[in-house]
C-alpha positions as CSV (number, residue, x, y, z in Angstrom):
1,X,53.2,-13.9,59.4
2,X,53.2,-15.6,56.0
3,X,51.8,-19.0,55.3
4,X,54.4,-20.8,54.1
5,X,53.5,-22.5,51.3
6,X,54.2,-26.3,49.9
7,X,56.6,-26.9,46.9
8,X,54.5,-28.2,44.1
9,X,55.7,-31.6,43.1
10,X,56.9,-32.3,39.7
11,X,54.3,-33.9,37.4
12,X,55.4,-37.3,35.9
13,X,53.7,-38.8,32.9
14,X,54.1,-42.7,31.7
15,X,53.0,-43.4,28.5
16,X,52.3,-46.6,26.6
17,X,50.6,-47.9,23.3
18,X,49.3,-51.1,21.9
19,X,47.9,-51.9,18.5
20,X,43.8,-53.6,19.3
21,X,43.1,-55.3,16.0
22,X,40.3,-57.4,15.9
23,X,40.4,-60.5,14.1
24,X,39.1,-60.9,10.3
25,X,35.6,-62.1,10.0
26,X,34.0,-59.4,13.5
27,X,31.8,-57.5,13.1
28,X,32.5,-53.8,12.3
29,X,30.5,-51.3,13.9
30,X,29.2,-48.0,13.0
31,X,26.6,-48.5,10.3
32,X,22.7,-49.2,11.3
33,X,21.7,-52.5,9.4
34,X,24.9,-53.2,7.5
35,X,26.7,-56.7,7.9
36,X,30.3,-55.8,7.9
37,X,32.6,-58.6,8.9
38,X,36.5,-57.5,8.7
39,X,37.8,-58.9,5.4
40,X,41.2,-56.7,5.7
41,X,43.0,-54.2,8.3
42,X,44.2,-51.5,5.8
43,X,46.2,-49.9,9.1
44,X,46.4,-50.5,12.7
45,X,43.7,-49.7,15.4
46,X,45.4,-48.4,18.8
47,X,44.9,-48.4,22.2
48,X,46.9,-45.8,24.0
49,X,47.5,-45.1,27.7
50,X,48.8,-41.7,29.4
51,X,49.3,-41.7,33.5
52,X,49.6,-38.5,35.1
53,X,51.2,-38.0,38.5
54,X,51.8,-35.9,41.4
55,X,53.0,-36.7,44.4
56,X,50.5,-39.7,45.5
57,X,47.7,-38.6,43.1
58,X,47.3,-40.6,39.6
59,X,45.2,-40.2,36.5
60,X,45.0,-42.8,33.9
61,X,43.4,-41.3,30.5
62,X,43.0,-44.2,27.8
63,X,42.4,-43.1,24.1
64,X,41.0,-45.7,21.8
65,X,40.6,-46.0,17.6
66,X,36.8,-47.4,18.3
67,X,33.4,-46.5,17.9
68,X,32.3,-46.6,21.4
69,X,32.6,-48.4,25.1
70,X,29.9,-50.0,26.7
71,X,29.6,-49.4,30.8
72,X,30.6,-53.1,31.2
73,X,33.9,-53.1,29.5
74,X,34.6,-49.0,30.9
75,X,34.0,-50.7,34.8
76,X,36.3,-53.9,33.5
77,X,39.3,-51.4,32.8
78,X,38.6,-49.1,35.9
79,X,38.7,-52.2,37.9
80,X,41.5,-53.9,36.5
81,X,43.2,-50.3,37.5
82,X,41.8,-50.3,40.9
83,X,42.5,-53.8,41.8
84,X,46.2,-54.0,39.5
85,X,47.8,-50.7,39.8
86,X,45.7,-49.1,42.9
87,X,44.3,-45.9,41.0
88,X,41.1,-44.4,41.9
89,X,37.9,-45.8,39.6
90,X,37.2,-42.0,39.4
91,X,40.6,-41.2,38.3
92,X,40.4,-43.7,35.0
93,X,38.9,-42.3,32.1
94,X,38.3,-44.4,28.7
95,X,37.8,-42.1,25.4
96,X,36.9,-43.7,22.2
97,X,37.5,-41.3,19.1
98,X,33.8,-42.7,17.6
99,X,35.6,-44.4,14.5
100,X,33.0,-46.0,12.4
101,X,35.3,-48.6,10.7
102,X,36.1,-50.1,13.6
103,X,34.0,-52.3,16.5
104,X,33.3,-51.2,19.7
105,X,33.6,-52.9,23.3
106,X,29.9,-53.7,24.2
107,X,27.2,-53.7,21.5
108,X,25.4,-50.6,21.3
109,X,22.9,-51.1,18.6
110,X,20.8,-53.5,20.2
111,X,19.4,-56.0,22.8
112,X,18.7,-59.4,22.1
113,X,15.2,-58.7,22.8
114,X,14.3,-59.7,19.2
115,X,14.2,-63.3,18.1
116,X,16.3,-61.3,14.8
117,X,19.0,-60.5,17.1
118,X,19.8,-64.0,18.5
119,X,19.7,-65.5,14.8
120,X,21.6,-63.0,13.2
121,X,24.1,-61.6,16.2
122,X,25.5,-59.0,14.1
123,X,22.3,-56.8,14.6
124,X,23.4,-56.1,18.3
125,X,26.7,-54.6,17.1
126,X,30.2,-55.4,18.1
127,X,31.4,-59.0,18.3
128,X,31.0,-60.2,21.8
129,X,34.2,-61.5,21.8
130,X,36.2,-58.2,20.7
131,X,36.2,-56.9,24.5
132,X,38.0,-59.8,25.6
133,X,40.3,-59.4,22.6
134,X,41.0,-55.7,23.6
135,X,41.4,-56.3,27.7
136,X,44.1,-58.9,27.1
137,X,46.1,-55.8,24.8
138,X,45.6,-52.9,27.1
139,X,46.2,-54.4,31.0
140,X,50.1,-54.8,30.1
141,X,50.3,-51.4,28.5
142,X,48.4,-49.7,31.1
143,X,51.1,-51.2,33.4
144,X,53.6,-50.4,31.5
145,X,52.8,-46.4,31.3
146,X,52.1,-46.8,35.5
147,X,55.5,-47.8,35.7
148,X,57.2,-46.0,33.8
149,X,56.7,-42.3,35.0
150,X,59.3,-39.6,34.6
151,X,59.2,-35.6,35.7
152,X,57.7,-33.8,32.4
153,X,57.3,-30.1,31.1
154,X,54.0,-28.8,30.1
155,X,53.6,-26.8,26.8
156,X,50.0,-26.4,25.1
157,X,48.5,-24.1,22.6
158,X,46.2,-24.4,19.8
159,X,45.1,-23.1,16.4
160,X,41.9,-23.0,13.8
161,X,41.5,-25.1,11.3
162,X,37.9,-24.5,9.8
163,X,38.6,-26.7,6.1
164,X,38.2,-30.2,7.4
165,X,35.0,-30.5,9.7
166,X,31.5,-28.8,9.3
167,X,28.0,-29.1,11.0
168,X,26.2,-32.0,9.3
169,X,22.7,-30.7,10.2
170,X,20.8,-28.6,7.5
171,X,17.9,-26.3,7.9
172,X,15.5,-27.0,5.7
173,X,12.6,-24.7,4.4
174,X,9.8,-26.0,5.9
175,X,11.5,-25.5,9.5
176,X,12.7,-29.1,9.8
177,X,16.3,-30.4,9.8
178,X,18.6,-33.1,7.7
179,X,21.8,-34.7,8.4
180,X,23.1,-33.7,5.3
181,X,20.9,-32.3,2.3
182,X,17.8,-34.9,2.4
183,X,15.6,-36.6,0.2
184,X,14.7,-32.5,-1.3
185,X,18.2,-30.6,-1.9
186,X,16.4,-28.4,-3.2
187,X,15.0,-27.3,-0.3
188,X,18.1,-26.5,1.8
189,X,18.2,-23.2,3.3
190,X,21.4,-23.2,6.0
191,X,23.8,-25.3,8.2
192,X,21.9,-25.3,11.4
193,X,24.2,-24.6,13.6
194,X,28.2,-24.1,14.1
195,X,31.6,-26.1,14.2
196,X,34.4,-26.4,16.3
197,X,37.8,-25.3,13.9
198,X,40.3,-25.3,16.9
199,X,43.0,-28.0,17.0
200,X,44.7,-27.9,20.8
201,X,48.2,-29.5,21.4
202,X,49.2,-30.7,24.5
203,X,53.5,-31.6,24.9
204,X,55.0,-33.2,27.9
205,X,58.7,-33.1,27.3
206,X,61.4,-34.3,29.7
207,X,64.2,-32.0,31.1
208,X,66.4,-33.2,28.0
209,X,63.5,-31.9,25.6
210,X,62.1,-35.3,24.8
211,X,58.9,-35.8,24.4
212,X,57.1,-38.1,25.4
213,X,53.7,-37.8,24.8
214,X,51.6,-35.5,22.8
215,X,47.5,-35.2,23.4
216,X,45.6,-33.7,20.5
217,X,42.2,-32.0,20.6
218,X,40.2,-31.7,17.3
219,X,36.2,-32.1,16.7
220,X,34.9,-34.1,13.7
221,X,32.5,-37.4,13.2
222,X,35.2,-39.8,11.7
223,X,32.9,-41.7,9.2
224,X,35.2,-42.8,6.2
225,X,33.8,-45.9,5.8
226,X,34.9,-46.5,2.3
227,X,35.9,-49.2,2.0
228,X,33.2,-50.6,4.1
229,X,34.8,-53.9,5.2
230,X,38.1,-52.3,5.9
231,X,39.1,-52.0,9.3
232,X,41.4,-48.9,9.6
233,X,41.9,-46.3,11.8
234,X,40.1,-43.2,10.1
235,X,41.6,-39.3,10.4
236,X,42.3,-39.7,13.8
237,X,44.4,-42.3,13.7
238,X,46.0,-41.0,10.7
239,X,46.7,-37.3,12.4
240,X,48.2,-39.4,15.0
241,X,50.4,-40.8,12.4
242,X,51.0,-37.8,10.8
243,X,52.4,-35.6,13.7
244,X,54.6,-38.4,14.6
245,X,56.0,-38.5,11.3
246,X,56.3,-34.9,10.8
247,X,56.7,-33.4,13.8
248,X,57.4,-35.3,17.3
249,X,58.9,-38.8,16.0
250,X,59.5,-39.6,19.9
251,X,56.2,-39.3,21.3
252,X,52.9,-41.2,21.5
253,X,50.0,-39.4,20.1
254,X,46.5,-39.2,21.7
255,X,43.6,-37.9,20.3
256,X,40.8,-36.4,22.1
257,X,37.8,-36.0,20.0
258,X,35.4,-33.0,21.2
259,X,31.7,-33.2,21.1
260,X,31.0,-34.0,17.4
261,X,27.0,-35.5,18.0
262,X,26.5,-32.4,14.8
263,X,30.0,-32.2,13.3
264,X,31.2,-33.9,10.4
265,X,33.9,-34.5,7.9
266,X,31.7,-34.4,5.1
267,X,30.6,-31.0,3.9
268,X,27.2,-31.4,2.3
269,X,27.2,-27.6,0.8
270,X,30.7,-28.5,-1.0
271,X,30.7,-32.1,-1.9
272,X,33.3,-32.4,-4.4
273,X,36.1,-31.1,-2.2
274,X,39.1,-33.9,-1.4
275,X,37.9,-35.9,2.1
276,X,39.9,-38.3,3.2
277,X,41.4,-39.6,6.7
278,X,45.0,-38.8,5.0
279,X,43.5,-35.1,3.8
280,X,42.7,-34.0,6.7
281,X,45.6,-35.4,8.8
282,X,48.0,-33.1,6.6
283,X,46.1,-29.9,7.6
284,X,45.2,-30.5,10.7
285,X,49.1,-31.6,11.3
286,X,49.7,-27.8,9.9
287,X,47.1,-26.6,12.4
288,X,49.7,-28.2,14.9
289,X,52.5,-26.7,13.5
290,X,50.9,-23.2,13.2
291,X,49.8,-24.1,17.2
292,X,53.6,-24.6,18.6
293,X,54.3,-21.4,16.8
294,X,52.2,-19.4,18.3
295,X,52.0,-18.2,21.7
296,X,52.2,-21.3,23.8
297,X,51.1,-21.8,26.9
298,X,54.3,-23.7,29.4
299,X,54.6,-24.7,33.3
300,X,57.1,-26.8,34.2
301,X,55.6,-26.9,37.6
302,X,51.9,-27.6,36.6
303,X,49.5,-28.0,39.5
304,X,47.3,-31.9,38.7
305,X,43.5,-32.4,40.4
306,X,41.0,-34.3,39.6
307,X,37.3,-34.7,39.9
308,X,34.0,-36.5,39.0
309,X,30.4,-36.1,39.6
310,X,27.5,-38.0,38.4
311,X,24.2,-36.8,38.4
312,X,20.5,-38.3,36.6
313,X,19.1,-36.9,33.3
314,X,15.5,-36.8,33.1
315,X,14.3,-39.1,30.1
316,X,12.6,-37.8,27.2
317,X,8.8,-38.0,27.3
318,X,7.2,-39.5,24.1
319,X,4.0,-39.9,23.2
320,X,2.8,-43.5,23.8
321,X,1.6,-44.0,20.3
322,X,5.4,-43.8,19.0
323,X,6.1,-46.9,21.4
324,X,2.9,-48.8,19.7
325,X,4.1,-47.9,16.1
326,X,7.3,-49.7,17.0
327,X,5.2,-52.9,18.3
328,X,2.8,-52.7,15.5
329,X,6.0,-52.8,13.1
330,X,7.7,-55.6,14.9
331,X,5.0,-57.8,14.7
332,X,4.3,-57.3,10.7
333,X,7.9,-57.8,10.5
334,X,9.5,-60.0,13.3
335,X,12.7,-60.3,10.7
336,X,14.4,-57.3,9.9
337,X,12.9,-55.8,6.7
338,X,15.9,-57.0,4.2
339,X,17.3,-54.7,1.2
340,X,18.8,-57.6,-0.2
341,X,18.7,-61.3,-0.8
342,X,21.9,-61.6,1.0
343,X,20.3,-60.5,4.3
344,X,23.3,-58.7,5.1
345,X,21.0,-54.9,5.0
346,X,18.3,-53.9,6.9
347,X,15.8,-50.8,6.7
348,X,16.5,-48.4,9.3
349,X,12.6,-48.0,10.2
350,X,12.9,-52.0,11.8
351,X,16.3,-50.9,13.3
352,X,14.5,-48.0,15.4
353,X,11.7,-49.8,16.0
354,X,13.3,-52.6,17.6
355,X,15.3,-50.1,19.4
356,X,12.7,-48.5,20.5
357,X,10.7,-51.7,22.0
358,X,14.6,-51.9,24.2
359,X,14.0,-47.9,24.8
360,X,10.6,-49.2,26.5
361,X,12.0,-51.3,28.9
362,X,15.2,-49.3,29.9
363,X,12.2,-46.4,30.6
364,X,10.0,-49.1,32.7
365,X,13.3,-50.1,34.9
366,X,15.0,-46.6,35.3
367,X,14.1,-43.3,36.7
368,X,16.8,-41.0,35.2
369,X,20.0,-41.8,33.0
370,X,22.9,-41.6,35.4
371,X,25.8,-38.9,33.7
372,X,29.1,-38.6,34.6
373,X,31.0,-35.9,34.4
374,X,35.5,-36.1,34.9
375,X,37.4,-33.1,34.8
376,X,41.0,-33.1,35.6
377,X,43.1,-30.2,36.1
378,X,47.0,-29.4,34.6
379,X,47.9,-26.1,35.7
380,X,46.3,-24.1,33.1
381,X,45.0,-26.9,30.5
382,X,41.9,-28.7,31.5
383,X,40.8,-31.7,30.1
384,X,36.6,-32.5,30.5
385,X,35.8,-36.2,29.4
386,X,32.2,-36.7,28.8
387,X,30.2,-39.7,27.8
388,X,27.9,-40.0,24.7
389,X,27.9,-37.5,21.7
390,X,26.7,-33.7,22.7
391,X,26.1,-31.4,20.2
392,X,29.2,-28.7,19.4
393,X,26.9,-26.0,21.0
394,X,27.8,-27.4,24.3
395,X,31.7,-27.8,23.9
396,X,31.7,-24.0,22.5
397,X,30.1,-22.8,25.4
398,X,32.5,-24.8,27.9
399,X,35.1,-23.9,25.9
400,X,34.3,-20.0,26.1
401,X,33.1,-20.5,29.9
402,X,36.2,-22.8,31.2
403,X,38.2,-21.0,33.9
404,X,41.1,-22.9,32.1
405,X,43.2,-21.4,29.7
406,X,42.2,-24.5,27.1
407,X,40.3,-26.7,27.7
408,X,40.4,-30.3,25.6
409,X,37.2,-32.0,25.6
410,X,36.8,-35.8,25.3
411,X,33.3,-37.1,24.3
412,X,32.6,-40.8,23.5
413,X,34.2,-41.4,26.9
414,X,33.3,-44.1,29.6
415,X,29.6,-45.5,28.4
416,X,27.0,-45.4,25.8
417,X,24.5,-42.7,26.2
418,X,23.2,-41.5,22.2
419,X,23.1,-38.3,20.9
420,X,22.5,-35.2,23.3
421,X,20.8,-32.6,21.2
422,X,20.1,-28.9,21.7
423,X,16.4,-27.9,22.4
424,X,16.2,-26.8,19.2
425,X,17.5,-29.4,16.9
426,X,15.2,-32.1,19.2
427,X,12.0,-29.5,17.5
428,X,13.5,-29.7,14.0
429,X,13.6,-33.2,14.2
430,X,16.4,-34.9,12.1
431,X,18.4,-38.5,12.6
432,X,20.1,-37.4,15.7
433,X,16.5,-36.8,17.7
434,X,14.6,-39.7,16.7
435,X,13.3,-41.8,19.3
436,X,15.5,-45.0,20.3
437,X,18.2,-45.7,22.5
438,X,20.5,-43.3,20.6
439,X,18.6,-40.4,21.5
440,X,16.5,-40.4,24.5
441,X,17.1,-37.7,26.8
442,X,15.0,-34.7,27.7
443,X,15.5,-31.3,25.8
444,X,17.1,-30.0,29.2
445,X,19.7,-32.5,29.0
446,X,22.8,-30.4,27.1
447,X,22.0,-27.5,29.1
448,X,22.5,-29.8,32.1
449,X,25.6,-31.5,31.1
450,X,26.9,-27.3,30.2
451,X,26.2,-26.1,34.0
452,X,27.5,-29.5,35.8
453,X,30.4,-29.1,33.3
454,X,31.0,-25.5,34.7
455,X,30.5,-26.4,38.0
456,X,33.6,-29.2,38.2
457,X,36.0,-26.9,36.6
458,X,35.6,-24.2,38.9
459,X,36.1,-26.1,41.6
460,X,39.4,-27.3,40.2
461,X,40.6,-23.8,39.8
């Protein structure tokens, strides 16, 4: 005799969006040793919430125009979620898109360890008081997409777009690597390793062809930062923008940002081609386009499940003589070495050692970096949200491994971790690998992060 089996139950989505401006004069993150307090909002930063529900089981995904969340202000919002609206901590998960003319919630940049730091409290990062700010925006329109959930149709697909986002990292001749040509053009040889070029799209449309919300999956470092005391929202916010004006007028857009740790806007072999946030929001609005007219993936019945793991991350081991450098530094220069009389720039050699003397104690307190992992599950799309920035290597191989028929990944997402190199780039050396707080995991760790990656997806399908 046949099992009979359950009717799936519709999925609902509730969506909602605010606009998370933060006042003139904060800081604005995203630039090591730069003063940058807001003197004018060219467009609006948003916060924007998507729940997904099935039957009794909920998933809140947030997507935010900022540069990063600390674990302070990602544990605020899950338990405001919790303790509000009664979701699962595990099912709340808090993307950032990594804009760099924006702040972040939580500094990332450093302790107050440094004398520096308390006198001049821009060093840390982010304005302490921009989390606050941001809460007081997002709780109503988190309730607001809880409560306003309505069945939904499921239709995804995606195309390439390989003219708007390249790998940043250059091999150089004598076996090193450069973000972007060096200090010896002359001496590039080849981009060190690959892009992503697909754009995903994601619609959830009502019965009456409405729809409501629109997620949107590209891979790029958003670093237009000209001009550099201008808040604004970068090519994410402005593809957001763009498909709404375009294309979907009715819904709210969400981007997802992949792993973009190598991956940039800029492309150092061709730098007199047109960059801007508006450039690449036109083509990679026609990547849409070219997406919705190809095959498409739809359910109307799509099967929702969620998961997270977290598991530790060895440390990197470095030699002990890098940790006395730093020291030896710091005490010839206890102020930040200054590139102007204005004290408003500071040398990136003080900004790593004194990130490296907070490196030190995180290493003398912790045994392993606790990563977390979410996957959740919509019939045939997955979404993976991972925290920090991984190199595109890892998101390929996801990508090509995923059981899914797409899968969206969302990096940036739910703390700060640093860059997570490959094994390779961490021997070539380069800006993303160099000792500190932004990059201080063991070689293994994007291999990790692939295999635990794998592992969560296949048990969701």
């Amino acid at each position: 005799m046949k099992k009979k089996t359950e009717p799936i139950a519709p999925l609902k989505v509730g969506v909602a969006e605010t606009t998370i401006n933060p006042r003139l004069g904060m800081q604005i993150d995203g630039n090591i040793g730069a003063y940058r307090p807001a003197e004018v909002i060219l467009n609006d930063l948003h916060a924007r919430a998507a729940v997904f529900q099935q039957g009794d089981k909920r998933f809140l995904l947030l997507s935010m125009d900022l540069l990063a969340i600390c674990t302070e202000w990602c544990d605020a919002i899950r338990e405001f979620a919790a303790r509000k609206l009664g979701f699962d901590r595990d099912a709340v998960a808090v993307h950032v898109v990594q804009n760099h003319s924006s702040p972040s919630m939580g500094q990332i940049m450093l302790s107050d360890r440094q004398p520096a730091a308390k006198a001049h409290a821009w060093i840390r990062g982010s304005d302490p008081a921009y989390g606050d700010l941001v809460m007081k925006r997002i709780k109503p329109m988190i309730r607001k997409a809880a409560e306003s959930v309505q069945p939904v149709r499921l239709l995804f697909g995606s195309a390439l777009e390989s003219r708007v986002s390249f790998n940043r990292r250059i091999a150089m001749r004598d076996g090193t690597s450069e973000m972007g040509l060096g200090p010896k053009p002359h001496n590039a040889l080849y981009r060190e390793g690959p892009s992503d070029p697909e754009v995903g799209v994601a619609l959830f449309s009502t019965p009456d062809l409405t729809t409501l919300a629109v997620l949107l999956h590209h891979t790029c470092h958003p670093v237009h930062w000209n001009p550099h005391n201008a808040i604004h929202s970068d090519w994410p916010g402005a593809w957001a923008e763009e498909v709404r004006r375009q294309l979907l007028p009715t819904a709210i857009p969400m981007v997802l940002n992949g792993c973009c740790g190598n991956v940039h806007h800029h492309d150092a072999l061709n730098p007199h081609r047109e960059d801007t946030p508006q450039s690449m929001a036109v083509l990679l609005t026609e990547a849409v386009r070219r997406a919705l007219t190809h095959p498409c993936f739809g359910d109307d019945h799509p099967v929702m499940a969620y998961k997270t793991i977290r598991f530790g991350i060895p440390f990197r081991q470095f030699p002990a003589e890098v940790f006395a450098n730093a020291h030896r530094l710091l005490e010839e220069h206890p102020e930040p070495i200054w590139m102007n009389p204005e004290k408003t720039r500071f040398e990136w050699r003080w900004h790593f050692a004194a990130s490296l003397v907070d490196l030190e104690h995180v290493l003398a307190t912790e045994k392993s970096f606790e990563y977390e992992v979410q996957a959740l599950r919509l019939g045939d799309l997955a979404l993976l949200v991972l925290p920090g920035e991984p190199f595109v290597e890892a998101q390929l191989e996801i990508k090509q491994r995923s059981p899914a028929k797409r899968t969206f990944v969302a990096h940036m997402s739910n703390r700060y971790v640093g860059y997570v190199p490959t094994r390779e780039a961490i021997r070539r050396g380069g800006y993303e690998t160099t000792p500190s707080c932004g990059s201080k995991l063991a070689p293994e760790a994007l291999e990790m992060i692939i295999e635990k990656s794998m592992e969560l997806l296949k048990t969701l399908y």
